[in-house]
N, C-alpha and C positions, 0 to 999 in steps of 0.2 A: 234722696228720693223718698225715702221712709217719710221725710219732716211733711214732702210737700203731698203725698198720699193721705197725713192726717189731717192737713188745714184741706186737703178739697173735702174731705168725708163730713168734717164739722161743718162747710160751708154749705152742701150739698144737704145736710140736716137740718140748719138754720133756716135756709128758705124753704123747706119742706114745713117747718114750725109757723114761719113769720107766714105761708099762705095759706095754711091753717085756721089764723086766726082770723082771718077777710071774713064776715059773712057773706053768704051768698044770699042776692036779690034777682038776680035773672039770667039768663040765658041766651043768647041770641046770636043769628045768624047772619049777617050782614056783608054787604061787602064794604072789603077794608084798602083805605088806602097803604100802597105799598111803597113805602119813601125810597126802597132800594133802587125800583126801576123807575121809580116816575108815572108810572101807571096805576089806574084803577081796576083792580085785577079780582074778581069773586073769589072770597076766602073764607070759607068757613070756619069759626071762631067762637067757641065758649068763654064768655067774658063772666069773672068772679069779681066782685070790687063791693065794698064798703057801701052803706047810707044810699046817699043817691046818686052818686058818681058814676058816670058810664067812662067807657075807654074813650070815646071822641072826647073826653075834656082836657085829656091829658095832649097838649098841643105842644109842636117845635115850630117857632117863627124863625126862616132867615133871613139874611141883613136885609132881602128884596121885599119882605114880607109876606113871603107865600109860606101857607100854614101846612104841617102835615101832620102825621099822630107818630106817635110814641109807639113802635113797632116792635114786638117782641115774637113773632112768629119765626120761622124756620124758612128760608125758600136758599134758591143755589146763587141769587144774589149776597146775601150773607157770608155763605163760603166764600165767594169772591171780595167780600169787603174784610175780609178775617186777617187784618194785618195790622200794623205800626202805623199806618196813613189812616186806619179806616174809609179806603177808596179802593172802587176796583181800578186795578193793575194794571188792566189791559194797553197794551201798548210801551210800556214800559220796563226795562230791562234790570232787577233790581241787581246790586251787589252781592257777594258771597254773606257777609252779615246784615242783619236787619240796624237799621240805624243808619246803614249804609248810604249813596247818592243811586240814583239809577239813570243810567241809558237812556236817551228816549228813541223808539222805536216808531213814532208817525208823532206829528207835529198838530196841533188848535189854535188854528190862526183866530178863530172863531168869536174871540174873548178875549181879545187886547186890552190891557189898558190904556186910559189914555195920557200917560206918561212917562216919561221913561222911568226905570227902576236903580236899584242900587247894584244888580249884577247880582257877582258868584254865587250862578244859580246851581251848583251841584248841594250847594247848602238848603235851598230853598224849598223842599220838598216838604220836608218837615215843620215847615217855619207856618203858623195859622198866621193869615193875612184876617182885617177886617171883614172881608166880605165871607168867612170860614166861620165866624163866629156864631150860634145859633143862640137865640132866645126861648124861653118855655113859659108858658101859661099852663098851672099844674091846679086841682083842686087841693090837692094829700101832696105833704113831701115825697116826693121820689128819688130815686137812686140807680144808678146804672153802674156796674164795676165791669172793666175787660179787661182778662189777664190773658196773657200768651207765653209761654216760657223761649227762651231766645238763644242764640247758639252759644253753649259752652260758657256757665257761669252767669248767667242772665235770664232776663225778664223785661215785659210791657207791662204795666198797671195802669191803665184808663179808670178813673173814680170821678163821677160827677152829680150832684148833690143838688136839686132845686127845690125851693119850697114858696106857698105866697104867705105873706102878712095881710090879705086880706085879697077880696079877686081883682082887684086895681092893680095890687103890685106882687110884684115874682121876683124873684132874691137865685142866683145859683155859683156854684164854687164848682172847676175842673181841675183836675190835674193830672197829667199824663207823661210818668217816667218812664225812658226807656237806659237798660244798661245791659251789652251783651258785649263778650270776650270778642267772640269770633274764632274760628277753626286756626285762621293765618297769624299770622308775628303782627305785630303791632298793630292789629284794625278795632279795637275796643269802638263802640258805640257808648256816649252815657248821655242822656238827653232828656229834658223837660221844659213842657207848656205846661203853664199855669196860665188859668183867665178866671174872673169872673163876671157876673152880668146882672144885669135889673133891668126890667121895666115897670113905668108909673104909667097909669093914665086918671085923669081925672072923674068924679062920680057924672057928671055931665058930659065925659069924652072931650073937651074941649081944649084939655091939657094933655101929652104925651109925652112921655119921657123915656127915653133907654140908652145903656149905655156900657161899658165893658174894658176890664183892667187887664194887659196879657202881658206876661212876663214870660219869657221863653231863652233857654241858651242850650246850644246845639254843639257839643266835643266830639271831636272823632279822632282816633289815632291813624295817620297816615302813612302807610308802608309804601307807596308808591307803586304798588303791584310786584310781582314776582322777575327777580334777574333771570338774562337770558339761561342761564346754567340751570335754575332753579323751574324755567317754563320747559326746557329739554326733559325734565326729571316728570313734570307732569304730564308731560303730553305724551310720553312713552313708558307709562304708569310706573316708574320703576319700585317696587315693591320695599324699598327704604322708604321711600316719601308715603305711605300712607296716612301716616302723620301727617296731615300739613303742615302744623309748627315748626315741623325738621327744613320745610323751605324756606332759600335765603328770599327775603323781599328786599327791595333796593332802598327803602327807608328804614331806622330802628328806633329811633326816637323825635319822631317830628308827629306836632298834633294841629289840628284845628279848632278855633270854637267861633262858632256868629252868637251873638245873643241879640235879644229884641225887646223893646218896651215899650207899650201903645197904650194910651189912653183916648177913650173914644167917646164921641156923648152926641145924641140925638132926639132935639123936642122940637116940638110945632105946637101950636095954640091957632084956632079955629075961631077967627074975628066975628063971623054968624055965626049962633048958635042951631038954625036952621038944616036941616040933614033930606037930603034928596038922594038916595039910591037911585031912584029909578030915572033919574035927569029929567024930569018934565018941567022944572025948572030955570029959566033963561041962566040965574047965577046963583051958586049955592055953594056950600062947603067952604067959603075961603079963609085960606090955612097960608099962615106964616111959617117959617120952620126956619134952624139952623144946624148945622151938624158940625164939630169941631174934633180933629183927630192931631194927636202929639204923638209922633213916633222916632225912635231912635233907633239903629243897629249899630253893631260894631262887630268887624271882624279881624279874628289875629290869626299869623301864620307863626308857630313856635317852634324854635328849631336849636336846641342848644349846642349839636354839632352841624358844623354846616357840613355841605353835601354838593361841592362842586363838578363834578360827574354827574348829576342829574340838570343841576338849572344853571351851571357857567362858572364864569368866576363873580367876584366879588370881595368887597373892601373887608368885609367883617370879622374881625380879630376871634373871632371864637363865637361865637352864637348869633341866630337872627329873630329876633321879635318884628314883624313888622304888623304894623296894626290902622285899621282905616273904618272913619266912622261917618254915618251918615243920620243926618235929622232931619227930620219935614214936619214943617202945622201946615195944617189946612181948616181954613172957615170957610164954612160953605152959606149963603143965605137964599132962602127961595122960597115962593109964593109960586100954592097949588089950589086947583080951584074943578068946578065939576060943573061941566052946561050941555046941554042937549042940541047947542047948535056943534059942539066939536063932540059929539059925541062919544065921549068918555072924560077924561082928566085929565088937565093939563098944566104944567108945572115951570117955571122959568126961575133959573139959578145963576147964581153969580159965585166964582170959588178964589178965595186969595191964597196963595197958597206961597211958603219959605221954605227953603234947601240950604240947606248944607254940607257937602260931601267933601272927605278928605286926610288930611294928615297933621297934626299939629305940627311937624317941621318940615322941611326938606331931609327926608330919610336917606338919600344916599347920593349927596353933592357930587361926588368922584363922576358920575353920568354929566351928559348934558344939560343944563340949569331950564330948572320949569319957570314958568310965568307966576305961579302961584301954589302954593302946597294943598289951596282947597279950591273947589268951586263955589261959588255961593249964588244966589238970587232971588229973587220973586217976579209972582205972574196972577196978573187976572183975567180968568177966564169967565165966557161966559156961556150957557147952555137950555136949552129947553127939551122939557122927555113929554110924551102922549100916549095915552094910552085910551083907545076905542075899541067898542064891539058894537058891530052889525048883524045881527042872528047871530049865524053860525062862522061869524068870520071877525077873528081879533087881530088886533093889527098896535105893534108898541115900535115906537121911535123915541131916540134920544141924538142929542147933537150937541157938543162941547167945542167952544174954538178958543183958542188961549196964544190971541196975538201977539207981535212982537219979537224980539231976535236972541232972549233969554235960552236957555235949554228947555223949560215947560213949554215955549209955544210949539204949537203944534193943534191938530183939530181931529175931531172924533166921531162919526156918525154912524148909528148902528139904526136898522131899522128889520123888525121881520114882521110877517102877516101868517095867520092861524088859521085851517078850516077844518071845523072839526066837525061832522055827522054821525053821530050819536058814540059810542065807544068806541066802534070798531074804525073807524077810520078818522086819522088824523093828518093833513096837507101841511106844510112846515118850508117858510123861504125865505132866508134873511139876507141881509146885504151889509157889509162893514167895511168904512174904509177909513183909514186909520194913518197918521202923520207925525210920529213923534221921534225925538230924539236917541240913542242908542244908550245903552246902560251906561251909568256913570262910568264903572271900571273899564269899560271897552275908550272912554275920553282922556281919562284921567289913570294912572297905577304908578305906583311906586313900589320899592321891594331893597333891598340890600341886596339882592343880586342885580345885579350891571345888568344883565339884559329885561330884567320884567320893572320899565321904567319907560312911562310914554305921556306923550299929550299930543292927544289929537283935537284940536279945535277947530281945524276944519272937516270935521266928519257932518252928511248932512244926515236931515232925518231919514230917517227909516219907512217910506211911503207902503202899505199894504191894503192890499181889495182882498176882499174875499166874496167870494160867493157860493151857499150852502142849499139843497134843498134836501126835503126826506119827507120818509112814509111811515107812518106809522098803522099797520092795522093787524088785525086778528089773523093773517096770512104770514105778513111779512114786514120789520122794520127795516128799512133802507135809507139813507143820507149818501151823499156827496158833495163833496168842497172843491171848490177851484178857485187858488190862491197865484195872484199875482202878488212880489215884491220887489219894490226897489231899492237900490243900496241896503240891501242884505247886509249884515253887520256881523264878522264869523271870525275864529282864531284860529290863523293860520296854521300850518307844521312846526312852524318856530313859536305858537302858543304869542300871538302878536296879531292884534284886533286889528281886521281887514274890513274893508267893505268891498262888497263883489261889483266888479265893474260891468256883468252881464245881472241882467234881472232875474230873477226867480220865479219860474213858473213850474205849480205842483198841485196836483191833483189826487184825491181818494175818494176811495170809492167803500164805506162800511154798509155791514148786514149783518142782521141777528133774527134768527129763528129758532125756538125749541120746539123739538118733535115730543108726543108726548105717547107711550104705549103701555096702558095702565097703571104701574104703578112703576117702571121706567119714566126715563127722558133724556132724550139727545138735545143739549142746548150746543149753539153752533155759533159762532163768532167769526165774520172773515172779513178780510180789508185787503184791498189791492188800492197800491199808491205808483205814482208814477210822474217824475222829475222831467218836461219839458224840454226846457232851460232850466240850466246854473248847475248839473248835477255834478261839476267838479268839485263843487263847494258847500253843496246843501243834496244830503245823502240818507235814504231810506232803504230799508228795504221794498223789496218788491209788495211780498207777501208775509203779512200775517194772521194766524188764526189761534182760534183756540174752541177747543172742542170737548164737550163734560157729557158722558152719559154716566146717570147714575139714577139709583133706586132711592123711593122714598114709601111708607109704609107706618103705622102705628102697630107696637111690637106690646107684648103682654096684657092681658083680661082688662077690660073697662079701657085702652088705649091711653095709659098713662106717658109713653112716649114715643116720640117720634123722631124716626131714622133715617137717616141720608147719609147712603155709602154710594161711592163713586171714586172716577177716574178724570183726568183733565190732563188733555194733551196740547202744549203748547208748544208752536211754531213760528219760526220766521227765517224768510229769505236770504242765503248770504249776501252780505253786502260789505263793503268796508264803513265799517262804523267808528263812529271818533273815538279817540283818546283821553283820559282824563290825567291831567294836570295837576296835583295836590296842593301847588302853592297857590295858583289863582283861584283852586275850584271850579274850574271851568271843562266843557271838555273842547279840544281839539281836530281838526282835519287830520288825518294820518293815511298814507300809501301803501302800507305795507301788507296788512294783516286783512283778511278777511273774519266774520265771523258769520255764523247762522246755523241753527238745527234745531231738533225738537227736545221734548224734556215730557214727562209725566209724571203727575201728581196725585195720588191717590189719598182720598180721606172719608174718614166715617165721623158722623156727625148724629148731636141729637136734640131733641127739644125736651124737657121735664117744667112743665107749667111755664114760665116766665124765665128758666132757666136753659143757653141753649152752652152743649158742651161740642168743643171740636177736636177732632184728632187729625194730623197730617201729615202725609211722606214724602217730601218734597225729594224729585229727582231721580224715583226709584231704578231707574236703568242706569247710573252713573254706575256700577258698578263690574259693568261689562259693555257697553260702551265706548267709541272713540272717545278720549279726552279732548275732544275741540271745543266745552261749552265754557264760554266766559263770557264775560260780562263787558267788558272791553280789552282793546290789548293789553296783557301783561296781569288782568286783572281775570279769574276762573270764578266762573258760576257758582254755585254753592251743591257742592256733592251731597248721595243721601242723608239724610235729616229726620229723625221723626219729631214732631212737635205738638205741644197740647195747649188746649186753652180754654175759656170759656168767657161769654156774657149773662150776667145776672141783673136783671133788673127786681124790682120792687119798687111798691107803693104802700104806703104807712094811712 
């Protein structure tokens, strides 16, 4: 404790130095985009910076190319984003250790891909996809560090680093460790993404190039949650167990890891030179482009004592390695162009795309004989995306069809329309309906245990509609989703990929409003969801909410910093919520156990120039309390906790 008191004290001194040395040119008041909520929000802001740099130059592009800035302020979005994901949370049920998998507590049909994935998705959480990656246009190197300290023997270290070689091109390095003990018997988190990224454009704009390297591999030790004897001990507090270490978990030595390797690249060249913002030109802008991503996973189940009482029997003489890798390239070529009779830009793509998922051998003959140890294939699809405005009304469509009787075919059309009258109100209605395949692992799995060994090739797609609208205004934000699907694709009681023979109909309903009473504020979160059809199978809660009143204020002479102390009480509905699996990483249907109740979190928070510090007490009423919170069956919540951390940025 002593060590880490004096690296904050020096860190805390360093950036008091290094913003020191900034000269000051102006001052000003502006309003600022706020990346956390997506809104344009009035915030008043003294900006210090260098020469002639203003804070709007410092820009994050993501992979869609919507631009936002470089946000260093304090709001209760932040609080909420102050984790291991840097995401808010909401809706999701995290594990006792950070590193951990979590629950999910309502479902985003909203945002499918359009094709199927690799599966074991309790791993996935953590995993930066493509579309995760952010770009920066910086004028000064920049720098961003986010530490969190983690339960018992651990830490977060987020450090991300960009700089340009000139304003054409931006250069940046991330990397983001996490390694935490955990309170329980064998649940250690150790985990890192590394990416890095560039963009070129050329001094005529005509060239563009970007592109990003991610290396990532994700270990978790698996205890399988707590034995019946050891969940009797918790749940009737018995005062040996305060220790959690002292409880038996039904795993001791079994671990996981996925790792991941993506290289990614995307340029277009602009055959006219000619440039029309304003469309008053019949044909303009036209842009060739191609984008080419190489990606690999692999995941192992390692288990040097087997463990027949949890997954069955099985052939294996003493230990089980089983391990499953999957690869994809995809090229993509497309021709995009800008006319006033479609008015906006309009684009049409062609994608090849290769798979291969599977097993170098037949891992466990002793079962019924597979047709083949992998899958393999290729598909071409094809697509066109648009994007118009008419005053106050935007309206973006995309539509992907990738024919043929492969596992990529399947088809994809998203479309929404935008009306927006001036800040305060904003009208939001999109439509998605979506046709693809079911995860490799739900088709395909093999294991040294006899029973997690399948091939399903007659599974059909996975058909899914959605339909979303919402409100956004200066009173109230409001959405609603209403999801139809077909052949639901879910692992049964026996952890054994089903598809639901009734369809899935399910609806929610979310709302967010903050009250504001001077230097108070009630922010409020609620969502009611509700199962149709298929709720044997596909299971939410009712209700969940989540609720933060807390104080914000600038505390000592000249308002050097600023404070945000609060509470946050988080809620949801019992229900029977699924199970988690450790060998497949999946979770489960389960009959047995209910879960659901509230929790509160109290933390004080602060801002110093570019420097924001957090403090947090997660779960401060575990300590008199029923013991019913967990996480799922057999697996308990994370009891009180205090935790600390901070974000520092800087600009050189």
């Amino acid at each position: 404790m002593k060590k880490f008191l004096i690296v904050f004290t020096c860190l805390f001194f360093l950036t008091n130095l290094l913003q020191s040395q900034i000269r000051t040119t102006q001052s000003n008041n502006n309003v600022f985009y706020n990346m956390d909520q997506d809104t344009v929000t009035p915030i008043e802001i003294t900006v210090s910076l260098s020469g002639k740099t203003k804070y709007t130059d410092y820009k994050i592009i993501s992979f869609k190319k919507d631009t936002t800035l470089i946000d260093t302020t304090l709001t209760i979005a932040k609080e909420y984003k102050f984790n291991f994901l840097r995401k808010d949370l909401f809706g999701l049920l995290s594990f006792a250790n950070q590193g951990q998998t979590f629950n999910q507590l309502t479902y985003n049909f909203n945002q499918l891909s359009s094709s199927p994935e690799m599966g074991i998705t309790g791993k996935q959480f953590n995993y930066l996809k493509t579309e995760d990656i952010n770009y920066y246009e910086v004028p000064t190197p920049s720098t961003e560090i986010l530490y969190r300290t983690g339960m018992q023997q651990g830490q977060v270290l987020d450090v991300l680093f960009t700089l340009n070689f000139s304003r054409r091109l931006n250069v940046g390095i991330a990397y983001k460790g996490l390694r935490s003990l955990g309170n329980y018997r064998n649940s250690l988190a150790s985990q890192g993404n590394f990416r890095t990224f560039f963009s070129y454009r050329s001094k005529n704009d005509r060239y563009a190039l970007r592109g990003h390297i991610a290396k990532q591999d994700l270990l978790n030790q698996e205890n399988g949650g707590l034995t019946t004897s050891a969940m009797n001990d918790f749940t009737t507090n018995d005062p040996n167990f305060k220790e959690r270490g002292r409880l038996d978990v039904n795993l001791e030595n079994t671990e996981t890891v996925f790792d991941g390797n993506r290289l990614y690249l995307e340029h277009d060249f602009k055959l006219f030179v000619s440039r029309d913002s304003s469309q008053t030109k019949d044909f303009s802008n036209l842009k060739l482009g191609h984008a080419f991503r190489h990606e690999t996973k692999n995941y192992e189940f390692i288990q040097p004592t087997i463990n027949t009482d949890l997954f069955g029997s099985t052939s294996a003489l003493s230990s089980i390695n089983d391990q499953v890798e999957s690869k994809r390239v995809d090229n993509k070529l497309y021709l995009e162009f800008n006319s006033k009779y479609i008015l906006g830009t309009f684009r049409a793509l062609a994608n090849f795309s290769n798979y291969a998922y599977g097993y170098a051998t037949d891992i466990n003959p002793t079962v019924s004989p597979i047709a083949s140890p992998k899958l393999r294939g290729s598909a071409l699809g094809f697509g066109t995306s648009w994007q118009a405005s008419i005053k106050q009304f935007q309206l973006n469509a995309s539509l992907i069809v990738t024919p043929g009787s492969d596992l990529l075919s399947g088809n994809h059309f998203y479309t929404e329309a935008l009306y927006t009258k001036s800040k305060e109100l904003t009208l939001k209605a999109s439509i998605l309906l979506n046709s693809k395949a079911p995860n490799f692992n739900s088709i395909l799995y093999q294991s040294s245990y006899d029973d997690y060994n399948w091939e399903n090739s007659n599974f059909k797609n996975v058909n899914t509609r959605n339909l979303q609208v919402g409100v956004t205004s200066k009173w109230l934000e409001v959405s609603a989703d209403f999801n139809h699907i077909e052949n639901y694709t879910y692992f049964d009681e026996n952890s054994k990929p089903v598809q639901a023979a009734e369809n899935i109909s399910y609806m929610k309903i979310k709302a967010q409003k903050e009250f504001t009473f001077g230097k108070f504020a009630l922010d409020n979160t609620l969502l009611y969801q509700k199962v149709a059809t298929g709720s044997d199978v596909f299971r939410v809660p009712d209700f969940v909410s989540r609720n933060t009143f807390y104080y914000t204020d600038y505390w000592f002479e000249g308002k050097p910093m600023k404070v945000q102390i609060g509470a946050t009480l988080n809620y949801f509905s019992s229900y029977k919520a699924n199970a988690f699996n450790p060998l497949l990483n999946e979770f489960y249907l389960q009959n047995n156990t209910d879960i659901g109740y509230p929790t509160i979190d109290v933390f004080f928070n602060a801002q110093v120039r570019r420097t924001r510090l957090f403090l947090k007490i997660d779960n401060v009423t575990s300590s008199f309390s029923d013991r019913n919170y967990m996480s799922a069956p057999n697996y308990p919540y994370r009891d009180f906790v205090i935790r600390f951390g901070l974000v520092w940025n800087w600009f050189i």
